[in-house]
N, C-alpha and C positions, 0 to 999 in steps of 0.2 A: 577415382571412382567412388561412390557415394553407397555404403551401406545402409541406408537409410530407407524403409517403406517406400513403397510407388507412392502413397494415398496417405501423406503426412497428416491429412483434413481429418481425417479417419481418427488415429491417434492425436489428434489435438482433442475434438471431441471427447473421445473415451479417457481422457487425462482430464478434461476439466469436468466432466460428469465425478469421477472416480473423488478430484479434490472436493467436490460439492457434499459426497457423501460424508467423506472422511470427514471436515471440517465441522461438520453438521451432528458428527454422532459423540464426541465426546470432549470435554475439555484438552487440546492441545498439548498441555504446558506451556503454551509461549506465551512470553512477557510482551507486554504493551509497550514501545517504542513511543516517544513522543517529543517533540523539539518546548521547552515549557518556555516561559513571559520571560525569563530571563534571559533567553536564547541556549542554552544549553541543551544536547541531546544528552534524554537521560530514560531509563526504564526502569518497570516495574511499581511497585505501592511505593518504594520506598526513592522512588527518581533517583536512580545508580547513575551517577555520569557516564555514558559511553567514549570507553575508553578512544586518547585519539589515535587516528590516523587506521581505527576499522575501518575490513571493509565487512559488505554485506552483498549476497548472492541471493537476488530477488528471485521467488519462485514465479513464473510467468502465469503458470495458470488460478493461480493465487488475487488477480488482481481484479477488483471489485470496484464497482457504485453504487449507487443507491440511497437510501433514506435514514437519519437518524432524527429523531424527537425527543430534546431536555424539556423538562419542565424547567418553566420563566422561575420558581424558588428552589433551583439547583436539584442536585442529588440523582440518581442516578436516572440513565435516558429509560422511558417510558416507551419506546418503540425503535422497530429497526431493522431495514428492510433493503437486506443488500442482493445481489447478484456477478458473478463473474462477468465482466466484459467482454466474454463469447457467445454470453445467452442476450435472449430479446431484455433491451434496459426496462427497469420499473419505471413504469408512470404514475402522475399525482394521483391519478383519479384511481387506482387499485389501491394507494393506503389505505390504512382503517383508518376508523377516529380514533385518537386516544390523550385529546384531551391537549395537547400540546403543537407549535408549529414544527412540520418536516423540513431537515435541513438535508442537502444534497450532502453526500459525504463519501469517499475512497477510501479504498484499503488496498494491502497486500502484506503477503506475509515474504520473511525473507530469514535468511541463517547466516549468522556470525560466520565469516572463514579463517578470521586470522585475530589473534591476541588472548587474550585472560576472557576473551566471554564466547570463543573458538565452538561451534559447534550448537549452540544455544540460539532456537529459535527465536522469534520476533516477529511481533503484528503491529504493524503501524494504519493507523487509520485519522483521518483528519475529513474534519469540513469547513478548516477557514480557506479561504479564500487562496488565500498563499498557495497551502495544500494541495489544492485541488490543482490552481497552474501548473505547479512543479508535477505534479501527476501526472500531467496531459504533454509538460513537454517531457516526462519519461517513456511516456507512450511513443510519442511521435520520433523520440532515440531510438527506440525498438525496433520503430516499424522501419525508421531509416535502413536500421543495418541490416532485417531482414529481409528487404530489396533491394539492399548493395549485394547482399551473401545468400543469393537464392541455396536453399541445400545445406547451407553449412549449418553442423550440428550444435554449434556454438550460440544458444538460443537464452544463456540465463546473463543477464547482466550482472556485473558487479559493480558494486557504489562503494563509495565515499557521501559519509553526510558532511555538509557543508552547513553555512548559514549566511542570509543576507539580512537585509535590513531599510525600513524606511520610516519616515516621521508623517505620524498618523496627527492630524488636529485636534481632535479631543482627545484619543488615548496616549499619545508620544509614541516613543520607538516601539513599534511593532518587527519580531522575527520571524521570518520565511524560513522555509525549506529550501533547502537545495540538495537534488541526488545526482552527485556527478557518477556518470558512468566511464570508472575505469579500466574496463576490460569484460570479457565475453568469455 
C-alpha cells in the first residue's frame, strides 16, 4: 500500500513552482558540470576531473529547456531563457533581441551521492547537439519507468556519466554525453 497523496499532479506542481523560486532567488553554490573537447567530465572554473565511477542523483524537477545566446566573439552568453519541462516550452518569437543567435539549450541540476565530491551539487547544461539527444533519451528513461512503476516513490534517477564519440569532417572527434541511469 502506497503512502503517497491521492493527487501526485498536485505536488509535482507545487515542487517545480517551489524549485522555480528557489533556483531563481539566489546563487546555488553549484558547480557547473560539463563533458570539455577533450572528452573528459570535469567542473567548475578550474575543470576538476569528475572523479571516476560517480554517480549523480538528478533532481527531476530541475530539468530545463529553453534558449541560450553567445556572442559570435566569445565571452560570456548575452541572453538566456529557460523553463522547467512542466511549464508551457519557450517559443522563438517571445525572445528578446539581444543582439546575438538563440541556441536551444538543457539543463538540470543534480547531487554527487558517492565519492570525494559526495554531497556537492551540480548543474549541467548543454546546447550541442549530443546534449540535447542524451537529454531527451534521459527523459524518455524516466518516463519509461514511470509507466512501468505507476506509484512507485522511486522517481529520482541516478547516473553514471559515460562518453561516446564520432568523427566529425571538419572538426574530427567530437565527444557526447552519455547518462546511464543506474538505478532509482
Amino acid at each position: 500500500m502506497s503512502n503517497l497523496p491521492a493527487n501526485i499532479q498536485n505536488i509535482t506542481q507545487g515542487l517545480t513552482k517551489a524549485a522555480n523560486r528557489i533556483s531563481n532567488a539566489s546563487d546555488s553554490g553549484a558547480q557547473y558540470l560539463k563533458l570539455a573537447k577533450s572528452g573528459d567530465w570535469v567542473y567548475g572554473a578550474d575543470d576538476i576531473e569528475v572523479e571516476e565511477g560517480a554517480r549523480f542523483a538528478i533532481n527531476p524537477v530541475t530539468m530545463s529547456e529553453g534558449f541560450i545566446a553567445w556572442p559570435e566573439e566569445g565571452g560570456a552568453p548575452v541572453g538566456e531563457e529557460m523553463r522547467t519541462i512542466y511549464e508551457d516550452p519557450i517559443q522563438r518569437g517571445e525572445l528578446p533581441e539581444v543582439g546575438a543567435k538563440w541556441n536551444e539549450q538543457i539543463a538540470f541540476e543534480a547531487v554527487c551521492i558517492n565519492g570525494e565530491d559526495e554531497g556537492q551539487t551540480f548543474i549541467y547544461k548543454a546546447s550541442s547537439l549530443g546534449g540535447k539527444k542524451e537529454f531527451a533519451a534521459l527523459l524518455r528513461g524516466m518516463s519509461a519507468h514511470y509507466a512501468a512503476n505507476p506509484g512507485d516513490p522511486a522517481v529520482v534517477p541516478v547516473i553514471e556519466l559515460e562518453v561516446d564519440s564520432y568523427k566529425h569532417a571538419q572538426y574530427g572527434k567530437i565527444f557526447t554525453p552519455i547518462f546511464k541511469i543506474v538505478k532509482w
